[in-house]
C-alpha positions in Angstrom: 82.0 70.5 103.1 83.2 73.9 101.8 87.1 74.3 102.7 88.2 78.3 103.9 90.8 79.5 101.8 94.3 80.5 102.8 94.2 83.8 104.4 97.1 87.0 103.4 99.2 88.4 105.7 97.9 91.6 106.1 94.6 89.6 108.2 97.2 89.2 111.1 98.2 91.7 113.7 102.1 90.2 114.8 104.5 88.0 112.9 106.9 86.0 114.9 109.8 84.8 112.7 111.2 81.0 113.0 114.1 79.3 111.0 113.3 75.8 110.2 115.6 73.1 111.4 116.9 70.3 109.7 115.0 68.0 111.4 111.5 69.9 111.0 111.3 67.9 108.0 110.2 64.4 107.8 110.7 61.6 105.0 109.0 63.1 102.8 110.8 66.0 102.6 108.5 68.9 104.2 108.0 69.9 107.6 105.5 67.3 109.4 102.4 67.8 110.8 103.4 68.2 114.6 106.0 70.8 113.8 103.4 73.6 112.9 102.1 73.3 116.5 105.3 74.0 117.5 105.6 77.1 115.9 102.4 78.0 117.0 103.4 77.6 120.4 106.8 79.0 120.1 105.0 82.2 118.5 102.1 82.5 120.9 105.1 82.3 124.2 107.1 84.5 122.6 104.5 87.0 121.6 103.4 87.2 125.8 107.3 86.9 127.2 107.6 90.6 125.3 105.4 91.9 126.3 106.3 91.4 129.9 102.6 89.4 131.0 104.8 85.4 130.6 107.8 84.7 133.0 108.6 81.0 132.2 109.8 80.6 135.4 107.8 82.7 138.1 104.4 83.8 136.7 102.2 83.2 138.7 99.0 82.6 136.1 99.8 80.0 133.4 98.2 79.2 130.1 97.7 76.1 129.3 96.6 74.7 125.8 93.3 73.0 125.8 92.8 72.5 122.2 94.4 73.1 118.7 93.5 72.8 115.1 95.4 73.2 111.8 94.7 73.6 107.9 97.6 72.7 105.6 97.9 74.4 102.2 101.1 74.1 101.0 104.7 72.4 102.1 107.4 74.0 104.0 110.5 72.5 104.0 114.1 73.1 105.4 115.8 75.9 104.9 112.8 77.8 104.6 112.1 81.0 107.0 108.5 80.6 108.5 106.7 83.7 109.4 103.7 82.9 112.2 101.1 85.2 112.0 98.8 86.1 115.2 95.6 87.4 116.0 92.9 87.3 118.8 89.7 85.5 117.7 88.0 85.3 121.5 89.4 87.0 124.7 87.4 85.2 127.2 87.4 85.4 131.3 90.0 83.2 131.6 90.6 81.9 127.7 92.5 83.3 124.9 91.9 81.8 121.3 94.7 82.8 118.9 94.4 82.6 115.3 97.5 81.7 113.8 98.8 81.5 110.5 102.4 80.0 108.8 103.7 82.2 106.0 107.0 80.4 104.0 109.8 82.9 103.3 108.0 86.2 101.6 104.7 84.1 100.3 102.1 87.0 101.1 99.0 83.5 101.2 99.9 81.1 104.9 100.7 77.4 104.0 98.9 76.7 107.2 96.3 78.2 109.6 95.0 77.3 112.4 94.0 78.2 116.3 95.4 77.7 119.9 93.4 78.1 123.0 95.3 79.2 126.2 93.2 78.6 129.3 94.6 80.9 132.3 95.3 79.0 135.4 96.9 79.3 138.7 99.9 77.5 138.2 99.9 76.4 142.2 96.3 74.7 141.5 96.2 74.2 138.2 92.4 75.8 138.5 91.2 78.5 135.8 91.7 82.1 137.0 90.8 85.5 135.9 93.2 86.9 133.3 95.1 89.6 135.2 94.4 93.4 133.3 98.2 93.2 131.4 97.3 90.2 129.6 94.1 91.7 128.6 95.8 94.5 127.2 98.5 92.2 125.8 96.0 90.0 124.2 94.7 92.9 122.7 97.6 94.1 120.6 96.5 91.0 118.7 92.9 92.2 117.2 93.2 93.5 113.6 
């Protein structure tokens, strides 16, 4: 099985900086494993709640994540500054799969990458929905 490399900055559309913590890290000394999703999460959230289409609190139509994957190249570890790079890879009916990628400090090649799949639901039912037209375009800012 042939590995993808590391991917450069420049192949993402929107950086979302992230200060590691502390206790990001694990005994080993570099961030763990489970961390990265969070950043992916925190990045992906953060990237919608600009751009006016996420209010945690009263939106109507949530995403929920239905699956994840990561690719570790190289450690992070506290105090570094991650970068999480974002991009669309699919813009479904009611899906969104980002691609994201986690640059430490000013390295220009990601330490990690990975995807995130949002599926849009009505947050009263929990049932998949349409994606309204604003996260569309949202979503969109994202292609590169």
């Amino acid at each position: 099985m042939s590995r993808l490399p590391a991917e450069n900055r420049s192949a993402f559309a929107h950086f979302h900086k992230i200060d590691s913590r502390w206790n990001d890290n694990d005994i080993f000394g570099h961030v763990n494993n489970v961390v990265y999703y969070s950043y992916f999460d925190t990045a992906v959230n953060a990237f919608l709640i600009s751009q006016g289409v996420l209010d945690l609190q009263h939106s109507k139509i949530v995403g929920l994540v239905v699956e994840t994957q990561c690719r570790y190249f190289s450690s992070i570890a506290f105090p570094d500054t991650i970068h999480v790079g974002l991009r669309l890879s699919h813009l479904g009916t009611s899906s969104i799969r980002y691609e994201a990628a986690v640059f430490r400090n000013d390295d220009d090649v990601a330490s990690a990458q990975g995807h995130f799949v949002h599926v849009y639901v009505d947050r009263a039912t929990n049932r998949p929905v349409p994606m309204p037209q604003s996260l569309i375009e949202a979503a969109a800012l994202l292609s590169v």
